[in-house]
Backbone as a ProteinNet text record, in pm:
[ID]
protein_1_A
[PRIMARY]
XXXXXXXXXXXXXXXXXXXXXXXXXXXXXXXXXXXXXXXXXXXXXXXXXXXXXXXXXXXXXXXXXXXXXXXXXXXXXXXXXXXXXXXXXXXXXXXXXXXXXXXXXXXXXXXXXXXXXXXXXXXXXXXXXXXXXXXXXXXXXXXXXXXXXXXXXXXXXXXXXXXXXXXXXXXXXXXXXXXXXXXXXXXXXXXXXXXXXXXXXXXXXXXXXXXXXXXXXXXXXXXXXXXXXXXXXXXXXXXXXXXXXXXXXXXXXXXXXXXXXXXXXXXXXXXXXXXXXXXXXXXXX
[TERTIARY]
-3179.2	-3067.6	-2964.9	-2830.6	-2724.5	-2719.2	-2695.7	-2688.5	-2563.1	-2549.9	-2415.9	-2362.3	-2252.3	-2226.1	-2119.7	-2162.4	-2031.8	-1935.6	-1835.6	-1700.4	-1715.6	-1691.9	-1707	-1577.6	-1446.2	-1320.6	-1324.2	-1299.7	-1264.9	-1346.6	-1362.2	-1461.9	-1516.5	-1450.7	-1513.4	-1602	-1619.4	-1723.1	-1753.8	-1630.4	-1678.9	-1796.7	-1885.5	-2013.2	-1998	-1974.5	-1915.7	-1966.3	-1993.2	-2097.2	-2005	-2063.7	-2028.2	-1884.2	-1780.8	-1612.8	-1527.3	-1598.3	-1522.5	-1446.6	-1349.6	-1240	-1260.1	-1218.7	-1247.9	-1110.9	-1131.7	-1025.6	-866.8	-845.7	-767.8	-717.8	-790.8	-778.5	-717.3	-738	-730.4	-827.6	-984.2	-1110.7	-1202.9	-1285.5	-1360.8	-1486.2	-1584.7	-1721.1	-1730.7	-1748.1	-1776.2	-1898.4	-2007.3	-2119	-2199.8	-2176.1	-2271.8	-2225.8	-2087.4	-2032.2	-1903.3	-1807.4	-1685.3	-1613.8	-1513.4	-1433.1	-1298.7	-1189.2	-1043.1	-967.8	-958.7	-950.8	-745.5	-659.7	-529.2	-510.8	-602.1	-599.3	-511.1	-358.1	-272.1	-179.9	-201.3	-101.7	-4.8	143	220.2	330.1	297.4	453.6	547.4	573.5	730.3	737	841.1	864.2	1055	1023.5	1168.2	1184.4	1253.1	1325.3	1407.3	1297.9	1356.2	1356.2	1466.4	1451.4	1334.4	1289.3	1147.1	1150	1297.5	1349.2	1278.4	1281.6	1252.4	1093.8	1023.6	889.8	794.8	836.1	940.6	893.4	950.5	897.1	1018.6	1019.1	1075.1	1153.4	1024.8	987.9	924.1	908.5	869.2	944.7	1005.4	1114.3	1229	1265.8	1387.5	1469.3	1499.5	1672.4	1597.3	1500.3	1434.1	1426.5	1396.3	1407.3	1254.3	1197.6	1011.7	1034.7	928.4	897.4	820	819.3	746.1	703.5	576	505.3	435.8	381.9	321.8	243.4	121.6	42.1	40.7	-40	-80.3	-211.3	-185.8	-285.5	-281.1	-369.3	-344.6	-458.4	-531.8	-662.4	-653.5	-509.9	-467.2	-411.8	-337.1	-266.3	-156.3	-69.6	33.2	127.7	148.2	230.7	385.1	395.3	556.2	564.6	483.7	447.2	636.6	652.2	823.4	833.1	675.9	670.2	551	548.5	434.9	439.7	558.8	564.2	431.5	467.8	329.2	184.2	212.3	90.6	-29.1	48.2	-18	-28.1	15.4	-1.8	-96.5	-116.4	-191	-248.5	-331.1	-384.4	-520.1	-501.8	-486.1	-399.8	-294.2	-141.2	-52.2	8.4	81.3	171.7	212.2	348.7	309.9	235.4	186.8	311.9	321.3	465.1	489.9	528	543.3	495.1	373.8	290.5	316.5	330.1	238.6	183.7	99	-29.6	44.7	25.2	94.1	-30.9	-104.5	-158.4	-147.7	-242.4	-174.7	-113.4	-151.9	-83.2	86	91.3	211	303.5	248.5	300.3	344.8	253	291.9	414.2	429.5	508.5	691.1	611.6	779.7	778.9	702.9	741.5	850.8	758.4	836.5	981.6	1014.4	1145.6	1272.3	1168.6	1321.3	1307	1248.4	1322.8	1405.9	1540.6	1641.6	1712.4	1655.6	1754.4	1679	1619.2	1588.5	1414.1	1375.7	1218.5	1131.6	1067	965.6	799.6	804.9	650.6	635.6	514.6	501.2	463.4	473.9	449.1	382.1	252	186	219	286.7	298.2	374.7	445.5	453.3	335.6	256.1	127.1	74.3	-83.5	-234.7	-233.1	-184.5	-210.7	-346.8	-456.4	-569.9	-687.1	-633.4	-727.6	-761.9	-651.1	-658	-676.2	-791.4	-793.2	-834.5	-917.6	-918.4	-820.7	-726.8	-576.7	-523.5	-538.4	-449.7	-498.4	-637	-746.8	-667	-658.2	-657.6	-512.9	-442.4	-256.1	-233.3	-312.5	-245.1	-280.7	-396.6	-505.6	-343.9	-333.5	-215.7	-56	-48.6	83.5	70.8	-13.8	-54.5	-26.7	-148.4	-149.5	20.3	119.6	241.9	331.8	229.2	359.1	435.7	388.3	451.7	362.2	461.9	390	321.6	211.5	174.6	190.3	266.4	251.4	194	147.7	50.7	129.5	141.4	220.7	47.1	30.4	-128.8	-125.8	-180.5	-182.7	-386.4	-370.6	-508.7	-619.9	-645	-748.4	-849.4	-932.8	-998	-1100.6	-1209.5	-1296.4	-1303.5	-1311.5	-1286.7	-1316.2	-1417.7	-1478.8	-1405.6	-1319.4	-1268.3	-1165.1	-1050	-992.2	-1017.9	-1106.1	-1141.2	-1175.7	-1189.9	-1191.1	-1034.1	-941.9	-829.3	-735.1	-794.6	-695.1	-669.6	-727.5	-684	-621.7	-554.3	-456.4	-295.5	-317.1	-202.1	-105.5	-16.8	22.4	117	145.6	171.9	170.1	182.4	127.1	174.7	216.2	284.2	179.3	138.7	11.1	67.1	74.3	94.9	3.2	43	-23.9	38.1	21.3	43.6	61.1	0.8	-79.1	-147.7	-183	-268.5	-344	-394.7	-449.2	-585.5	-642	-791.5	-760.4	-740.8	-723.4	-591.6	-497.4	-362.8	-420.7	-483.5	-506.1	-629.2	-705.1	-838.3	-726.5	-675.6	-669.1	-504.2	-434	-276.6	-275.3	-338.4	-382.2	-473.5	-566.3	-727.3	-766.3	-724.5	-766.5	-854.6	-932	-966.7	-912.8	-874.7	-830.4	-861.6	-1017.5	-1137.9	-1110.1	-1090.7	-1122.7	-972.1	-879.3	-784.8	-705.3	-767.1	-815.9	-874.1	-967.9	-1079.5	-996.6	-916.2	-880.2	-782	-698.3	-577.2	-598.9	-739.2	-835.7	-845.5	-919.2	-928.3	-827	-728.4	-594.1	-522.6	-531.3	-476.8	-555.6	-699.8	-793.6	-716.9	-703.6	-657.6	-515.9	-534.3	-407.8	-309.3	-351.9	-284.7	-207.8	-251.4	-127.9	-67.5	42.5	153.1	125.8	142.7	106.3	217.3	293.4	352.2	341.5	372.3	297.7	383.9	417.4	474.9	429.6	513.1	510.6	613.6	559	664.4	656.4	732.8	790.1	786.3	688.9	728.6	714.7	816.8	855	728.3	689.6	573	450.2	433.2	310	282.6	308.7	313.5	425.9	507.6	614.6	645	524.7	532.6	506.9	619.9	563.6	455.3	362.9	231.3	149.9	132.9	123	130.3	316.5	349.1	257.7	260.5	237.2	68.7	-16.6	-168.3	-156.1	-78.8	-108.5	-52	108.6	147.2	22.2	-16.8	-101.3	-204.1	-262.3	-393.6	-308.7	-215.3	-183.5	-122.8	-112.7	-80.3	-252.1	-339.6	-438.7	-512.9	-468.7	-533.9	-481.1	-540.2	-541.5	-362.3	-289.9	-122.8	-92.1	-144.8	-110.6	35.3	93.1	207.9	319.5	312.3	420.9	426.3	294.5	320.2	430.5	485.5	661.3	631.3	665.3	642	778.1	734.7	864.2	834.2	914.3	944.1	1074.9	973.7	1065.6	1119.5	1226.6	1270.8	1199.5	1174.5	1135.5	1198.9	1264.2	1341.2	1271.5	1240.1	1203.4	1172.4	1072.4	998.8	885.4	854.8	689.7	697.2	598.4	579.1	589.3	689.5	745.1	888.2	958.6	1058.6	1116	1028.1	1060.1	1039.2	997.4	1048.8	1182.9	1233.2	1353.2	1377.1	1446.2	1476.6	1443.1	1358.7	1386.1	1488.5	1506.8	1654.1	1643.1	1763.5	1762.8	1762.5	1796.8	1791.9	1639.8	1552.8	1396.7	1355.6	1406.9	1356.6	1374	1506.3	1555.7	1451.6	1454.7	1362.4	1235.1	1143.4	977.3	1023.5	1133.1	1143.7	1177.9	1178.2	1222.7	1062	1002	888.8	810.3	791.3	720.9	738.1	856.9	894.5	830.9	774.5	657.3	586.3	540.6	402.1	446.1	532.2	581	727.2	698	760.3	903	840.2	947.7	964.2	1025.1	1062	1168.1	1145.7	1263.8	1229.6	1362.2	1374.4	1425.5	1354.8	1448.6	1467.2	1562	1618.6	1693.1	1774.9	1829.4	2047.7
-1961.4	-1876.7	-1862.9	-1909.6	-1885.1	-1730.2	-1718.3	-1584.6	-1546.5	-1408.2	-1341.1	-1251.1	-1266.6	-1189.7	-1083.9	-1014.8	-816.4	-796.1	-792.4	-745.4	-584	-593.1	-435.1	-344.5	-432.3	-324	-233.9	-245.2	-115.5	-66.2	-16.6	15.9	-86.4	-165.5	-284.9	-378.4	-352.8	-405.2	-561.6	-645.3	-776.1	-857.3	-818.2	-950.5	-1101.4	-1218.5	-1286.7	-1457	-1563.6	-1645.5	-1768.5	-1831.4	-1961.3	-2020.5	-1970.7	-2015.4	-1956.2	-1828	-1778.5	-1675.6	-1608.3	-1533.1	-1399.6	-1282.4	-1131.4	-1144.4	-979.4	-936.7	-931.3	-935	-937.3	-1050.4	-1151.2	-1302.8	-1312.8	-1208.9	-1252.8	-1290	-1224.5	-1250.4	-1332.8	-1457.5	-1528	-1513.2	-1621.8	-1617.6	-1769.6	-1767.6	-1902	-1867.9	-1983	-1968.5	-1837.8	-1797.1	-1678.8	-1532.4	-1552.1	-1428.2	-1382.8	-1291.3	-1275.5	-1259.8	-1371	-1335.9	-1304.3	-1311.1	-1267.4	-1397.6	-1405.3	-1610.3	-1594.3	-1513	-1485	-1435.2	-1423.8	-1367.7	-1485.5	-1381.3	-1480.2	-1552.7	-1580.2	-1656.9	-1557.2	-1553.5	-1479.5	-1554.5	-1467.2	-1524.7	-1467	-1322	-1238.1	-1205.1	-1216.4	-1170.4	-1129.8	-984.7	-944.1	-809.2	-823.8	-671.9	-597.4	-480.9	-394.7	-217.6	-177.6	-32.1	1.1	133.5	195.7	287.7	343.3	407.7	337.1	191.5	86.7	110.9	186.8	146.9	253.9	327.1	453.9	494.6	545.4	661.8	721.1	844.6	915.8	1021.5	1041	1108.1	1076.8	898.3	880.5	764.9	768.5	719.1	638.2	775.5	717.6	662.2	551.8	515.4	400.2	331.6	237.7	132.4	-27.8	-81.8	-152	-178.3	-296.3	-395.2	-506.8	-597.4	-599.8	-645.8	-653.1	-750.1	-746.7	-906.6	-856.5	-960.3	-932.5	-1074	-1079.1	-1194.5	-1186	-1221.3	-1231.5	-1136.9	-1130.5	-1052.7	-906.5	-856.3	-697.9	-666.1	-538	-487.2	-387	-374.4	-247.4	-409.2	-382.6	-430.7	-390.4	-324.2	-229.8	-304.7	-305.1	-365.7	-327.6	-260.4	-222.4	-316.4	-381.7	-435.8	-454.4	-440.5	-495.5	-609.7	-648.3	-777.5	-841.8	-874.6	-929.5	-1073.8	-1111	-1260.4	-1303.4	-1196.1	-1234.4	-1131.4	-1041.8	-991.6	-1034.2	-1142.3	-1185	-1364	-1372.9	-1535.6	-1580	-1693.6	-1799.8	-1868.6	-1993.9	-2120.8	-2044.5	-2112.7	-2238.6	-2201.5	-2128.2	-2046	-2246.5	-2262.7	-2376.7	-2373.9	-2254.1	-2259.5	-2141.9	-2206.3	-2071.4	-2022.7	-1886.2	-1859.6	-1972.8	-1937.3	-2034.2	-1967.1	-1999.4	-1918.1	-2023.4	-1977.4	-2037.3	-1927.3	-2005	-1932.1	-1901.7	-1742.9	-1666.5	-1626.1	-1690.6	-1609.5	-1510.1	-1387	-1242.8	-1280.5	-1385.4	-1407	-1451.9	-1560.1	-1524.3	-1443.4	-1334.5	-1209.2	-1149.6	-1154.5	-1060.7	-1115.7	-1242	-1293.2	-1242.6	-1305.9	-1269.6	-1114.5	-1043.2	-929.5	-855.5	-914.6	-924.5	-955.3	-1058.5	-1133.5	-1079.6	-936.7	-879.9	-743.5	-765	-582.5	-546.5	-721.2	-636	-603.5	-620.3	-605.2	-424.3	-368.3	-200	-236.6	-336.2	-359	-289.7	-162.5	-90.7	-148.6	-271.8	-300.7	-392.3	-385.2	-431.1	-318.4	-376.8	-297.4	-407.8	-353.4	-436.5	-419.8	-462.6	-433.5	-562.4	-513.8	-564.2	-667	-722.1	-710.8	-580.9	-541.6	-493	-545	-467.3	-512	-505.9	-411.3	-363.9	-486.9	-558.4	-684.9	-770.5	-794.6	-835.5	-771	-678.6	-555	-598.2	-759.9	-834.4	-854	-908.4	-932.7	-836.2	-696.8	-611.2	-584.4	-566.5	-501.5	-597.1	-732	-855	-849.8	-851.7	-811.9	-703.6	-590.1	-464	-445.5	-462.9	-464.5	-516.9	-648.5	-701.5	-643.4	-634.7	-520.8	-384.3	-357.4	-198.9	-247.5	-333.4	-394.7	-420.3	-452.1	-491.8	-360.2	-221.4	-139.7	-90.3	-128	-155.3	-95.3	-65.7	45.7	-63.2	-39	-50.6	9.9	18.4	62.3	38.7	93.5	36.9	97.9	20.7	81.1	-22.9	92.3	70	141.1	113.3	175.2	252.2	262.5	333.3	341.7	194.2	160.8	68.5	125.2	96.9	183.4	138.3	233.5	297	390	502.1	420.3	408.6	264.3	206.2	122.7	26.8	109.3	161.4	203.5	276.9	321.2	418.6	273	161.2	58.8	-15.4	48.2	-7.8	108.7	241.4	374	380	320	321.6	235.2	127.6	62.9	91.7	263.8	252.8	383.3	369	473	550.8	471.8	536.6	479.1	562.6	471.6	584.3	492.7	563.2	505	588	543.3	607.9	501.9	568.4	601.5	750.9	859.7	790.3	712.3	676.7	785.6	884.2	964.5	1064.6	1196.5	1209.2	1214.9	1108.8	1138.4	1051.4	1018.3	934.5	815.6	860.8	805.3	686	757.2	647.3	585.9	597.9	494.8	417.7	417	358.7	251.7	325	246.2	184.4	209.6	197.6	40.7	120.2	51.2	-41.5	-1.2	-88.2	-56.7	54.6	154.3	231.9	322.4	434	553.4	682.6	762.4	821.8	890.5	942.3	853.9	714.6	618.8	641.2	695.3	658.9	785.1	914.1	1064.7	1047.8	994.4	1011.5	912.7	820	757.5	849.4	920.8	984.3	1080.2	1146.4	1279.7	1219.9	1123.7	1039.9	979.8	972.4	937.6	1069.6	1181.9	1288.2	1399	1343.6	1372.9	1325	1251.8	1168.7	1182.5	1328.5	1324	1260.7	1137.7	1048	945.3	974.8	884.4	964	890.5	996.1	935.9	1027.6	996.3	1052.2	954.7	1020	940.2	1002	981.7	964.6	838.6	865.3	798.8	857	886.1	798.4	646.7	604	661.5	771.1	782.2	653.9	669.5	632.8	693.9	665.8	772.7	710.3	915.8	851.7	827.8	859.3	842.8	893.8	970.1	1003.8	1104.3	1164.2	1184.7	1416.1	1452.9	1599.3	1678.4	1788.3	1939	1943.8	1949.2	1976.7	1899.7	1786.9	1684	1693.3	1698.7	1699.6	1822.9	1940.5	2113.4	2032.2	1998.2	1969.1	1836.5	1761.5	1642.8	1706	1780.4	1847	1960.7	2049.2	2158.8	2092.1	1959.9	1843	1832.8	1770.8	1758	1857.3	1955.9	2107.3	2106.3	2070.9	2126.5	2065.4	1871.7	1831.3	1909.7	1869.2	1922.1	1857.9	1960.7	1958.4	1881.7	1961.3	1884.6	1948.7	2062.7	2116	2066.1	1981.9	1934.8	1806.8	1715.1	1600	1534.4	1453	1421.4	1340.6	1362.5	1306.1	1263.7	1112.5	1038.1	1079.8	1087	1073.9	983.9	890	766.8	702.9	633.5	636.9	458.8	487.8	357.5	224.9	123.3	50.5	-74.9	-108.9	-206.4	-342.1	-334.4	-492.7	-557.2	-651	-715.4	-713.9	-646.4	-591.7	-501.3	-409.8	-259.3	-293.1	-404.2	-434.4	-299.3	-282.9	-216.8	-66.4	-57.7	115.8	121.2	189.3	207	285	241.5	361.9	503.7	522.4	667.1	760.2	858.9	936.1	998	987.6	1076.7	1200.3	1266.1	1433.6	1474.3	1383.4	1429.6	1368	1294.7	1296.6	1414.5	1395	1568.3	1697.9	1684.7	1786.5	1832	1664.3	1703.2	1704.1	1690.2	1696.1	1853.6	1926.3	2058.8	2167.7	2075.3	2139.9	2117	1953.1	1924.3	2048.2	2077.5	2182	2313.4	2347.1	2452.3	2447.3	2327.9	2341.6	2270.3	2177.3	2114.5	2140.2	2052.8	2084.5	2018.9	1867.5	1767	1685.8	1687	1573.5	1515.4	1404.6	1280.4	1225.3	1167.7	1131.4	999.6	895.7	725.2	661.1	550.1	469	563.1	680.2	747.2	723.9
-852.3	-897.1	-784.9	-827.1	-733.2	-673.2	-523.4	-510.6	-496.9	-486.7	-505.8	-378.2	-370.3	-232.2	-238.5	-263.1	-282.6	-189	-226.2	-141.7	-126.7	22.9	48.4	46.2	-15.1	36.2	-82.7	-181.6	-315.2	-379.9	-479.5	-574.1	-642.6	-677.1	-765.6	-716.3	-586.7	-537.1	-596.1	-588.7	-659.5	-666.7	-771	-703.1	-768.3	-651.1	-667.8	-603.7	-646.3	-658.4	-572.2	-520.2	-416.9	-468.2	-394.9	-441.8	-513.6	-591.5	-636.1	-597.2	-631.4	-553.9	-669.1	-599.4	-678.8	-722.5	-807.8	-873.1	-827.3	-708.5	-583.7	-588.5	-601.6	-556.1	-422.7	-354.6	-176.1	-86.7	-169.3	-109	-188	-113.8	-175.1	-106.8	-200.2	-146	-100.4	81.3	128.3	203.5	166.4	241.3	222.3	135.4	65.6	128.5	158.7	245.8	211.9	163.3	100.1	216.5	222.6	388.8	325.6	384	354.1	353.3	258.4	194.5	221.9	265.3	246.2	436.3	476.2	617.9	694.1	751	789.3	690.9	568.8	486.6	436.1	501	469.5	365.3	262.6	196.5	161.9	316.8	309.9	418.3	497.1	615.5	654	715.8	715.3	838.2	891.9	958.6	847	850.7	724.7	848.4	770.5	781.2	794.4	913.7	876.5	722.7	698.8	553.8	407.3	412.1	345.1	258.3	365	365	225.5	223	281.3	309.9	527.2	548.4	620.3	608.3	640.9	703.5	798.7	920.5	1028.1	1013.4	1139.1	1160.4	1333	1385.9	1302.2	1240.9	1161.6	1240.3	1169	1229.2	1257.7	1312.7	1376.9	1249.9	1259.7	1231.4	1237.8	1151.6	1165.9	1052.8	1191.2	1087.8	992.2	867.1	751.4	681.9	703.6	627.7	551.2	443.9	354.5	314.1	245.7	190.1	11.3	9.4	-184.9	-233.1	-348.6	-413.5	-423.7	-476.7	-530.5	-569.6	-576.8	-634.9	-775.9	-777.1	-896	-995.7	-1109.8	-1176.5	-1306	-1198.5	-1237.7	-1297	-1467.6	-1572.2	-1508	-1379.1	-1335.7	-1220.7	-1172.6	-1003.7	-1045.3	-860.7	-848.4	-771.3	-667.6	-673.1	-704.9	-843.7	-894.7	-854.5	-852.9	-779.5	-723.5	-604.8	-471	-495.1	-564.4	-584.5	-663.4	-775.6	-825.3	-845.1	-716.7	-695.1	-600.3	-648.2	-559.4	-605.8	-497.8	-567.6	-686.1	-770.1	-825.1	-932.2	-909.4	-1008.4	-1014	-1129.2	-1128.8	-1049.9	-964.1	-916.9	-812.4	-717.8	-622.8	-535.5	-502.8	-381.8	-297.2	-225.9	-99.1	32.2	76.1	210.5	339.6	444.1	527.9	653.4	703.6	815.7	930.1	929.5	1072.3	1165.3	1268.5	1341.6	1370.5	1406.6	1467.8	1623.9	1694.3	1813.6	1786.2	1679.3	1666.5	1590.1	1505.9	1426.1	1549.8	1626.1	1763.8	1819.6	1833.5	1974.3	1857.7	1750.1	1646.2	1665.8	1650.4	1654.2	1803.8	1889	2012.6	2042.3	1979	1967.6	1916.3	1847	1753	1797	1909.7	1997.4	1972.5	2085.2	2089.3	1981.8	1818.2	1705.3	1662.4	1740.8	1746	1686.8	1651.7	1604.9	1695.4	1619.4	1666.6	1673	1636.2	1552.6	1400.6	1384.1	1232.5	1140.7	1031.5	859.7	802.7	739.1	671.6	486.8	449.1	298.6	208.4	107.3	-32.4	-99.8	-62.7	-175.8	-89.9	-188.4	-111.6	34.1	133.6	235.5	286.7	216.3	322	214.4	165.4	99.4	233.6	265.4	423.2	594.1	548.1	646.1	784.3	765.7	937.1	948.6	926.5	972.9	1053.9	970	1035.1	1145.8	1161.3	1239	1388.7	1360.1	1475.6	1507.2	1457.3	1465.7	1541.6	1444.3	1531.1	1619.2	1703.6	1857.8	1928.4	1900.2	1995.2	1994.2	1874.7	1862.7	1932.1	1952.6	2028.8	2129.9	2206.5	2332.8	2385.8	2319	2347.4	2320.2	2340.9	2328.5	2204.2	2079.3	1981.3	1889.3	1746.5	1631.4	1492	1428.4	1310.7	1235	1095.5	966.6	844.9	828.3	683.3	550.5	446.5	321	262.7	176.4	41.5	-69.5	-188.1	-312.5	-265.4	-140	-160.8	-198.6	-245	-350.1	-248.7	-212.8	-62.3	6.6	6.2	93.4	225.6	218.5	333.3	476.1	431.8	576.7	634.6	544.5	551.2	668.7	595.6	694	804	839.9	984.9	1076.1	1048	1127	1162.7	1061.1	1137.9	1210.5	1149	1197.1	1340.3	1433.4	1570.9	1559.5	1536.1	1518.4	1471	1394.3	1288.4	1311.5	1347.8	1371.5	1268.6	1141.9	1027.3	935.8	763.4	673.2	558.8	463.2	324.8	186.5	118.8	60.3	-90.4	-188.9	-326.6	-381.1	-441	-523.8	-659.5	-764.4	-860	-945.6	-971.5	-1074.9	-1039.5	-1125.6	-1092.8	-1253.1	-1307.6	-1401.8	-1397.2	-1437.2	-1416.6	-1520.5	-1606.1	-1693	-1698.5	-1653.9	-1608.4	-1495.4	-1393.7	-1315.5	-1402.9	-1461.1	-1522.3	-1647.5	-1716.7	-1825	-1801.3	-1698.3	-1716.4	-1538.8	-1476.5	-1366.4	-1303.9	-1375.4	-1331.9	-1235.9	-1199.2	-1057	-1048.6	-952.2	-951.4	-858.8	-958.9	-907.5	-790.9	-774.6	-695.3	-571.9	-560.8	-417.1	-392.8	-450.1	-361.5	-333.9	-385.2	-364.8	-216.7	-185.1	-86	44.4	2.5	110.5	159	34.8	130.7	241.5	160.2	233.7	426.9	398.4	528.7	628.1	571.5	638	687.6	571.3	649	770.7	748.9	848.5	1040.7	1020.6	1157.8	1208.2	1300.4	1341.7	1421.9	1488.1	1538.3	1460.9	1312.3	1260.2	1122.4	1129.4	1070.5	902.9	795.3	693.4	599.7	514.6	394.1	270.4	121.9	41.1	-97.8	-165.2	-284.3	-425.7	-508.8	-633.2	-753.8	-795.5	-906.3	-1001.8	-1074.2	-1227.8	-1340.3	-1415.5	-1473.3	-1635.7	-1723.8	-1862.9	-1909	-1961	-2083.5	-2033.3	-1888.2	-1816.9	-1700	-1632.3	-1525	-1500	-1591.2	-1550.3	-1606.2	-1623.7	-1630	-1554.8	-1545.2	-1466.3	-1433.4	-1538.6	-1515.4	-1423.4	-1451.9	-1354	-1210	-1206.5	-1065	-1004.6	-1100.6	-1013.1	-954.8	-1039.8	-1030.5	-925.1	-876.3	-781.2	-637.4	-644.9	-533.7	-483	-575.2	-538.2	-444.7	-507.2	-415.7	-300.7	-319.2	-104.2	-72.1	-123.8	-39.3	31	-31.3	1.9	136	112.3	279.7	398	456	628.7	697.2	682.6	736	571.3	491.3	335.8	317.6	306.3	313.7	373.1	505.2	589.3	550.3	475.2	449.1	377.9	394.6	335.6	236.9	99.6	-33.3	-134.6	-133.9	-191	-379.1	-438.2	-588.5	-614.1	-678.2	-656.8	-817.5	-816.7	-991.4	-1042.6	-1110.6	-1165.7	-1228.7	-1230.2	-1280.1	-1381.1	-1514.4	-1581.1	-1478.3	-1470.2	-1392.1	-1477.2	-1470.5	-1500.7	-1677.9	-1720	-1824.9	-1876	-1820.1	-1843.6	-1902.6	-1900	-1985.1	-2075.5	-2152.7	-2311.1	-2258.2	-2119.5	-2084.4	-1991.1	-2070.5	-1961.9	-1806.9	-1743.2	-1649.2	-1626.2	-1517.2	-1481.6	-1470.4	-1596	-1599.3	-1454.6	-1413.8	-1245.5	-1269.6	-1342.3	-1320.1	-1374.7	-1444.8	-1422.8	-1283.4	-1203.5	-1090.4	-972.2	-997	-919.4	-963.1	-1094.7	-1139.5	-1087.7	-1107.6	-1066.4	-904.8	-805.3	-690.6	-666.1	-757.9	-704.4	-787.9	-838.2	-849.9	-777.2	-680.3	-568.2	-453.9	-459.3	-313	-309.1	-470.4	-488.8	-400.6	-349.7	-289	-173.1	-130.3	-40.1	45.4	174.4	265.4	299.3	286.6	286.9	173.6	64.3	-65.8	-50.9	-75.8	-108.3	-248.2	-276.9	-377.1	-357.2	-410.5	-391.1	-524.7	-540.7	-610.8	-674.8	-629	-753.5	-701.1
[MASK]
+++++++++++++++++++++++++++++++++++++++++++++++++++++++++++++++++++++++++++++++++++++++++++++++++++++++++++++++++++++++++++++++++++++++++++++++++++++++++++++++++++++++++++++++++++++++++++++++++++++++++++++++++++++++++++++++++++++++++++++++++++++++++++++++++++++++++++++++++++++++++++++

């Protein structure tokens, strides 16, 4: 009997048989062991605003680099880049990747000081699918003086990250929801693991943490809601000061046939966030 070898990053715990790749399709099984089959293959790279990421409150005005690989562990009918989240071999028309060592993520990172580059940002796919990467990148990006950011949909075992949190010195983590059910049946997520990761991120006061929220109509988008998800991060540890994006949603993927986030319900659930919160922003409006 072929044996099977379990991916330890999310809940789904892929169990998964000689070559085949999980739900993610970033991690496979070679040699009876699930390694990070995307580790290094970047297919986005840019000096973006730290604003971009979004964060907000930490060293605004500054400028990071931002890479990103393939794959995803959620499968959000809104993705805005499903392109890469949901590409790769053996796709007829895979992105276009190629292999960045962390020695040379580093040396590029280096190169664009003088354009105000604080560091790297790990995001636009699942960045923590590829959590050796970051682990091996950011050691040397530290080592050089320089900041890590992590942008994640949170869907990731607690573990996982306390092995890269000395590495990170900030990180914007989407709260999708707070419903179980919209992440289970709308997402392919779980709510609870990515509850427990935020718990753990705001545990660690050496890195700076803020937290947002896509609107979208018809799902995510009531008073009630907001009062019951804001009241939860009023409640972590510096949950009150944490800075929380409410962000508008625009037709992507398979969300076509929903329209736009009206802006004045964004303004809205942003002035019911301030019930319980300290710092709200509001983006795409």
């Amino acid at each position: 009997m072929e044996k099977e070898a379990i991916c330890p990053v999310c809940f789904r715990h892929c169990k998964l048989k000689e070559g085949q790749s999980g739900f993610c399709r970033g991690r496979k099984c070679v040699d009876g062991e699930v390694i990070c089959d995307n580790y290094g293959m970047l297919t986005s790279i840019a000096l973006d605003p730290i604003e971009k990421k979004p964060l907000a409150m930490f060293m605004p005005g500054s400028m990071i680099l931002s890479v990103g690989s393939y794959g995803c562990n959620l499968a959000c009918p809104f993705c805005q880049n499903h392109e890469i989240s949901y590409s790769c071999e053996p796709d007829p028309e895979p992105v276009p990747m190629r292999y960045v060592s962390p020695e040379e993520l580093c040396s590029i990172a280096m190169s664009e000081r003088p354009y105000g580059n604080i560091g790297v940002a790990y995001t636009y796919n699942e960045s923590l699918i590829s959590w050796e990467y970051i682990r091996d990148a950011g050691r040397l990006v530290h080592e050089k003086g320089m900041k890590n950011v992590l942008v994640s949909n949170g869907t990731c075992e607690a573990e996982i990250l306390r092995e890269i949190l000395p590495y990170i010195d900030a990180m914007n983590i989407d709260l999708k929801g707070f419903s179980s059910s919209f992440y289970k049946d709308y997402l392919k997520g779980d709510l609870d693991q990515t509850k427990e990761f935020i718990k753990t991120a705001a545990a660690c006061p050496a890195c700076h943490l803020e937290l947002t929220t896509l609107i979208i109509p018809g799902h995510n988008d009531t008073e009630e809601e907001m009062r019951e998800m804001t009241g939860w991060i009023a409640s972590l540890p510096g949950g009150e000061a944490i800075p929380y994006h409410i962000s508008r949603y625009f037709p992507r993927n398979k969300t076509l046939d929903i329209p736009a986030t009206d802006v004045s319900l964004i303004y809205g659930l942003a002035d019911v966030a301030r019930e319980k919160l300290k710092h709200v922003f509001t983006g795409n409006c």
